[in-house]
C-alpha positions as CSV (number, residue, x, y, z in Angstrom):
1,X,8.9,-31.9,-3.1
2,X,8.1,-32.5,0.6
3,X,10.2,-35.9,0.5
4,X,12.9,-34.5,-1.1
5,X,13.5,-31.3,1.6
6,X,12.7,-33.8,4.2
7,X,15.2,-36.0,2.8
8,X,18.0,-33.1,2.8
9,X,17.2,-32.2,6.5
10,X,18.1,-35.8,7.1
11,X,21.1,-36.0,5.2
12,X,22.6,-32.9,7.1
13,X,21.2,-33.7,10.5
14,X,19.5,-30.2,10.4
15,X,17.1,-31.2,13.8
16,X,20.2,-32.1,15.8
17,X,22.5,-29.1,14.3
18,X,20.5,-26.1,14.3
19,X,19.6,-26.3,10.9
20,X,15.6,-26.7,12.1
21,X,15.6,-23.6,14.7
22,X,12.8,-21.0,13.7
23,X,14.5,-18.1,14.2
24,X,17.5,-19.1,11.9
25,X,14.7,-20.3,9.3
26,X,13.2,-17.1,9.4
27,X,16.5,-15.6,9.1
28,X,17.5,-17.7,5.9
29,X,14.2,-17.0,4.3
30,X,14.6,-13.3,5.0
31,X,17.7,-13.3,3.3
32,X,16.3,-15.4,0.3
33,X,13.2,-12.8,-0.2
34,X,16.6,-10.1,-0.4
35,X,17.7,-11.9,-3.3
36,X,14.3,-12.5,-5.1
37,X,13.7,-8.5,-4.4
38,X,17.5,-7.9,-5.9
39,X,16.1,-9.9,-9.3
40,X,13.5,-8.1,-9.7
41,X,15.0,-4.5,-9.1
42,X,18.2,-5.0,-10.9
43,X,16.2,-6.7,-13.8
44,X,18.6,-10.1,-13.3
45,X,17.5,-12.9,-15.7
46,X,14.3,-15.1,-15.3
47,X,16.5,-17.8,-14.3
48,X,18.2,-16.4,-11.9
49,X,14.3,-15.0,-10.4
50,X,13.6,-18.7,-10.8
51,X,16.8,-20.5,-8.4
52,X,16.1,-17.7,-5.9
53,X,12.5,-18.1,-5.6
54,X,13.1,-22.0,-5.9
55,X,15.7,-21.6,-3.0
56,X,12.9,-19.4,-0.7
57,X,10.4,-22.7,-1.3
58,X,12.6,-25.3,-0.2
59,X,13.1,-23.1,3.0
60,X,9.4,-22.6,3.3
61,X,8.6,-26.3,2.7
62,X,11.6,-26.9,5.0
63,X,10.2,-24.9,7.7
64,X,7.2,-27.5,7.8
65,X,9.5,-29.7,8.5
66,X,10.9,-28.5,11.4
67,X,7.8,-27.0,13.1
68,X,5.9,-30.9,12.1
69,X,2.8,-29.3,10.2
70,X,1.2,-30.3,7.2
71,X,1.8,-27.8,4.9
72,X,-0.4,-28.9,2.4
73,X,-3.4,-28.5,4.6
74,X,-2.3,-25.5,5.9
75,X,-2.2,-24.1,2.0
76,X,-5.3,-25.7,1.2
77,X,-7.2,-23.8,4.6
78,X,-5.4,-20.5,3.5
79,X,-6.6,-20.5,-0.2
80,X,-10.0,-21.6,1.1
81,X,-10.2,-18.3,3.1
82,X,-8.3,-16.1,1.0
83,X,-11.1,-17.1,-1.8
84,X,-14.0,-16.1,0.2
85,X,-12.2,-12.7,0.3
86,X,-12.9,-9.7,-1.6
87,X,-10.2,-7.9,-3.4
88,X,-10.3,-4.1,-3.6
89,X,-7.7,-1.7,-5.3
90,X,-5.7,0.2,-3.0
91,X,-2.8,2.3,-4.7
92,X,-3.5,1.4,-8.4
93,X,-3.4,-2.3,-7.2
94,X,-5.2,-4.7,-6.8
95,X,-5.5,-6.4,-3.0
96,X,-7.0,-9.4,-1.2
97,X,-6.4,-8.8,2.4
98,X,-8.8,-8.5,5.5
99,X,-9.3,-4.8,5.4
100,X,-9.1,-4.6,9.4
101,X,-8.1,-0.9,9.6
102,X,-9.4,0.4,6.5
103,X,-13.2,1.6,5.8
């Protein structure tokens, strides 16, 4: 996956034509996680759910890219800390977070 986003910011020059810019990533992703939200409210079809969601990974994986971070590691660090976590219910649901203003 990382070769082939790597190889569409090559083919459309994205590092020389503001297609690697944080705050337009950030942007784009926003805008993806809109559409994911409007699958899921507006019950759209699972493969609908599946292009948008597939669309908001390429950005993520993308974004790597541009800031020059392995993202792999950086998942591999997160789930390392998020399993040392405990989970607790808050609302009916179930949560892993750091608590830090909760008791």
């Amino acid at each position: 996956m990382l070769d082939a986003v790597q190889a569409f910011h090559a083919k459309h020059d994205f590092k020389n034509t503001g297609g690697e810019e944080m705050a337009y990533r950030v942007a784009l992703m926003a805008e993806e996680l809109g559409e994911i939200s409007a699958c899921v409210t507006k019950g759209k079809s699972r493969a609908a759910l599946s292009e948008e969601v597939a669309d908001l990974m390429i950005l993520l994986i993308g974004t790597a890219v541009a800031a020059d971070f392995d993202l792999r590691e950086a998942f591999w660090n997160k789930m390392d800390t998020l399993m040392q976590r405990e989970a607790r219910m808050v609302n009916g649901r179930i949560r892993v977070s750091e608590f830090r203003d909760m008791s």
